[in-house]
N, C-alpha and C positions, 0 to 999 in steps of 0.2 A: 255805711262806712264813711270815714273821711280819708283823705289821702296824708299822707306824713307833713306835708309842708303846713297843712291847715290846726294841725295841736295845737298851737298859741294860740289862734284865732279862737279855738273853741272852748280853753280854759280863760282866757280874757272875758269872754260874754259870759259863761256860767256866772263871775263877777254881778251880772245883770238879773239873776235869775229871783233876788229877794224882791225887784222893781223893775219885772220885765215890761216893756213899751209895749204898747199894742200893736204896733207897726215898725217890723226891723227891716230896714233896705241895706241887703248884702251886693257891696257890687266893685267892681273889679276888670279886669283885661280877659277876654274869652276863652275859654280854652284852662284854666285854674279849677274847674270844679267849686263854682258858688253852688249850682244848681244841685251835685250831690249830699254841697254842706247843709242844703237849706232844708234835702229832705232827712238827713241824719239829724238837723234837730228839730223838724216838725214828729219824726219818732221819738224822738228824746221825749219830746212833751207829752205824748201821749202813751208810752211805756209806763207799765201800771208795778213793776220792778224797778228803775232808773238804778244804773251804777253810781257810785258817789260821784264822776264827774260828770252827770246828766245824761251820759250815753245810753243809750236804750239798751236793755238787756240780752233781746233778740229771742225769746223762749215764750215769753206771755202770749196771751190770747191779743194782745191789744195790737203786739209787734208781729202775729203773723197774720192780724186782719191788714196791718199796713202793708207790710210783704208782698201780699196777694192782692194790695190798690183795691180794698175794699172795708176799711176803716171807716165806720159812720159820721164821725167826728173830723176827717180831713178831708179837703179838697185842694185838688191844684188847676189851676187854670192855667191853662197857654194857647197857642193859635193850635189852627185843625192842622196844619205843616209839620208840626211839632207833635202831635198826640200819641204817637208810637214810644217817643221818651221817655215819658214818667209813669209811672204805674198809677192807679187813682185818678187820672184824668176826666172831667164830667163826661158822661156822652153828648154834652154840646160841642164838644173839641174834637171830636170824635170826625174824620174828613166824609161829607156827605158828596162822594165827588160821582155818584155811579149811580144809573136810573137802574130800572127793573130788567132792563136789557142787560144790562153788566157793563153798559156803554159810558166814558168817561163824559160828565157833561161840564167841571170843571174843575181847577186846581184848586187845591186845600187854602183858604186863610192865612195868609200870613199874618192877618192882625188879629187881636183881642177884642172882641168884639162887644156892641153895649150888651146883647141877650145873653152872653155868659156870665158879664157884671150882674144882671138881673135876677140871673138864677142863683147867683152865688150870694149876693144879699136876702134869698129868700132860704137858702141853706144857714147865712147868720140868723138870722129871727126863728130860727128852730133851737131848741133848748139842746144840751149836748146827751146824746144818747147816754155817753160813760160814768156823766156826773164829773167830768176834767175839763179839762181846757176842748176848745174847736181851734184848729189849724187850718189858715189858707196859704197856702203859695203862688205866689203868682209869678210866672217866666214867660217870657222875658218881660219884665217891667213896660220897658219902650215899647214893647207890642202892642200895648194898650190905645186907642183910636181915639179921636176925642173925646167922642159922645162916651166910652165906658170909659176913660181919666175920668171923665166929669160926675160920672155915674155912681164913681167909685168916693170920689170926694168925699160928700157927704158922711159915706159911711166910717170913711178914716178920721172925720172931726168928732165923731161922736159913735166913737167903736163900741156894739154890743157888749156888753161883760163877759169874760173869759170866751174871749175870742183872739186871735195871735193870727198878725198878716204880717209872713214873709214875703218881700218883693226881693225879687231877685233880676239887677241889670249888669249888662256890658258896657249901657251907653247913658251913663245919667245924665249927659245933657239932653238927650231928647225926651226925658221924662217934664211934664208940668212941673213947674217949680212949685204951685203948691199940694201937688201929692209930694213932694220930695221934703217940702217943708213938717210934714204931720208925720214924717218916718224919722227914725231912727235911725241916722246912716251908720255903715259898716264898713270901712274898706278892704276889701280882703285882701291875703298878701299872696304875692308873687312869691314862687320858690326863689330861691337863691341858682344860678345857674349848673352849681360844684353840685347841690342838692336834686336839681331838678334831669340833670344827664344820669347822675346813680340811678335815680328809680327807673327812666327809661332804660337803660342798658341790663336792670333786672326784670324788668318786661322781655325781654329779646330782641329789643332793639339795635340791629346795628346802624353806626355813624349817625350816633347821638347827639353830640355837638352839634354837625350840620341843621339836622332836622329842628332840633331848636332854636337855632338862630332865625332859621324860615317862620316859622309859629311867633316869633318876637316874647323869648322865652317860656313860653306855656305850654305846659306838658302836655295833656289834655290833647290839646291841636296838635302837638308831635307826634303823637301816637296814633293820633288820625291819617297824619302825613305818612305815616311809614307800610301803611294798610292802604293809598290812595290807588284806587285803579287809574286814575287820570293822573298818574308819577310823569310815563312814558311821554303824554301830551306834553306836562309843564318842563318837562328836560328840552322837548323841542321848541317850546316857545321861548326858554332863558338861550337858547341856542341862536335863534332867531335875532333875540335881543343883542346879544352877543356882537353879534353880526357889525349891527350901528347900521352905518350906511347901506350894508350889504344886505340888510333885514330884506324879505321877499314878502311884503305882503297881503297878497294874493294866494300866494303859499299858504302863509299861516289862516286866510279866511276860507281857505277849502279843508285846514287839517283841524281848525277847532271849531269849525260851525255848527257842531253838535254839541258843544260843552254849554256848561248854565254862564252867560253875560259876567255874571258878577263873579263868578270861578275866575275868571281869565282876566279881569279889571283890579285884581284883587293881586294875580302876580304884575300887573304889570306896575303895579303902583307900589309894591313892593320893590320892582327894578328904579323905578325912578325914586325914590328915596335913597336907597342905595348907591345912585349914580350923584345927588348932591350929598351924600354923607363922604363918597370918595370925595370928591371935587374939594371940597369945606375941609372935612376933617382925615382924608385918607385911611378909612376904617367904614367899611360896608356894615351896615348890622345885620341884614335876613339873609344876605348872596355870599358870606366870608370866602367859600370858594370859588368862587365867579370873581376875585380881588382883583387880577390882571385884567380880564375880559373889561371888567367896570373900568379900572383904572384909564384905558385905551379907552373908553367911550368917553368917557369922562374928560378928555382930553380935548379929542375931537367935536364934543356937544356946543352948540351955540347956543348960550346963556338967555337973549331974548325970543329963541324958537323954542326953547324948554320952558320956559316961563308960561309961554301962548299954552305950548301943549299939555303943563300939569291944570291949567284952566280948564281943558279941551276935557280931559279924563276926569276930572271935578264935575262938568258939568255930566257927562255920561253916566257917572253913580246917580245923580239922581235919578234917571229913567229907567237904573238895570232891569227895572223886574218887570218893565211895560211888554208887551208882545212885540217886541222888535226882532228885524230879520237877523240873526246873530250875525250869519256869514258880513253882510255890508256891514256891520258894528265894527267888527274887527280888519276888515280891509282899511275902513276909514282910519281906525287907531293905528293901526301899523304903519300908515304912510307917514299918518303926521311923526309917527317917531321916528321914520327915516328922515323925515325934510328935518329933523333937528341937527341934520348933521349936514346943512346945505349943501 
């Protein structure tokens, strides 16, 4: 399926279908559904029915081999973090985290590693079972490590015949420039926000608005947000923020030192955008109802101990995902965001 906001997106590219690229990079803000677009038209392609506007039909043998993520002619690569996602995922992606004991020995892959590149070029140099096209997808783009970017190269300058590599990113700068150069860029579109609250509040969404403005309008994530078991947490940490001066924390490194690092760096950096978008332009974009709280902090903040501190949390994305102690992660950040308030 695609979602309603994406029907131009996908009548626009049919345009492409008389001289389609060997390599389309769909990529966009998170949370919009690139990844379901990309496998609605790696179906398309391989549906042995297609409706006239290339949607797959949904009834053929070819679209309930894909269905069932077992389509000989497609393959999707992503990290082993990711493998419960997509259906058809190779068994390299597959998380090898558990010995013969049932004992964890480690966490899944976040990245795209070269031996899935290797296997997946040995899946192009196979002839296509259907007599169609062969579909890869590859998610996240940026997941990709160097050695399989590099790996992958090659194969995108000099793409097998009827072969079709979807890349699908969040973050096209951290992709190589020259895999980005041999693709096809796509940018997908963001819903309209009138567009994007209707379809959440016909989901069952209540306080639609809000949750999209937190998600920085992207459905997808707001619907995540509304289903978040860690709601109760981030109420107390925008609380906390709240606070300014008064923040506690010590507090806060005893209430979120279970939560994942980048969970928690993720609203705060959220708050501090928010707090120079009141400051500049008196309009919050992710916290609209936190307006007054912000506005008050915003007030009280000192300009060159905010400046130190968005460094300070800059520099700490880079290490989210290392084994650090959360609790001292987040005592440390909390303090420096109270010394902003001298």
């Amino acid at each position: 399926m695609i979602y309603p906001w994406q029907t131009d997106d996908w009548n626009r590219l049919q345009q492409l279908r008389a001289q389609w690229p060997h390599a389309l990079l769909l990529h966009g803000q998170a949370g919009i559904g690139k990844l379901q677009f990309a496998q609605h038209l790696a179906q398309g392609f391989l549906c042995e029915s297609p409706q006239p506007n290339g949607e797959p039909c949904g009834t053929c043998a070819a679209c309930n081999w894909f269905s069932q993520g077992n389509h000989p002619d497609y393959r999707i690569v992503l990290p082993e973090a990711l493998a419960g996602e997509a259906p058809g995922a190779a068994d390299d992606a597959k998380p090898a985290d558990a010995d013969e004991g049932g004992k964890k020995t480690r966490a899944p892959s976040k990245e795209i590693k070269i031996e899935q590149v290797r296997a997946l070029l040995d899946f192009c140099g196979v002839g296509s079972h259907r007599g169609g096209a062969r579909v890869v997808v590859l998610y996240p783009a940026e997941a990709l490590n160097v050695a399989a970017s590099n790996a992958l190269l090659k194969t995108l300058e000099e793409p097998p015949p009827g072969v079709v590599f979807l890349l699908v990113s969040a973050r096209i700068d951290r992709l190589l420039p020259t895999i980005i150069s041999r693709c096809r860029q796509w940018p997908m579109t963001v819903p309209a926000p009138e567009a994007a609250a209707a379809w959440l509040a016909a989901q069952g969404v209540d306080h639609a608005s809000a949750l999209l403005a937190e998600a920085g309008g992207a459905p997808l994530a707001a619907l995540a947000l509304a289903s978040d078991e860690n709601r109760p947490l981030r109420d107390y940490t925008l609380g906390q923020l709240a606070a300014g001066a008064g923040c506690d924390p010590f507090a806060c490194g005893e209430a979120l030192q279970k939560l994942p690092v980048p969970l928690v760096l993720g609203w705060l950096q959220r708050w501090l955008y928010d707090l120079l978008a009141q400051r500049m332009a008196g309009a919050p974009r992710y916290f609209p109802t936190h307006a007054a709280a912000l506005a008050r902090c915003a007030e009280a903040v000192d300009a060159n101990a905010f400046a130190r501190f968005m460094k300070a949390v800059t520099r700490q994305r880079t290490v989210e995902n290392h084994p650090l102690n959360a609790r001292l992660v987040f005592e440390e950040l909390f303090l420096g965001y109270r010394e902003m308030f001298g």
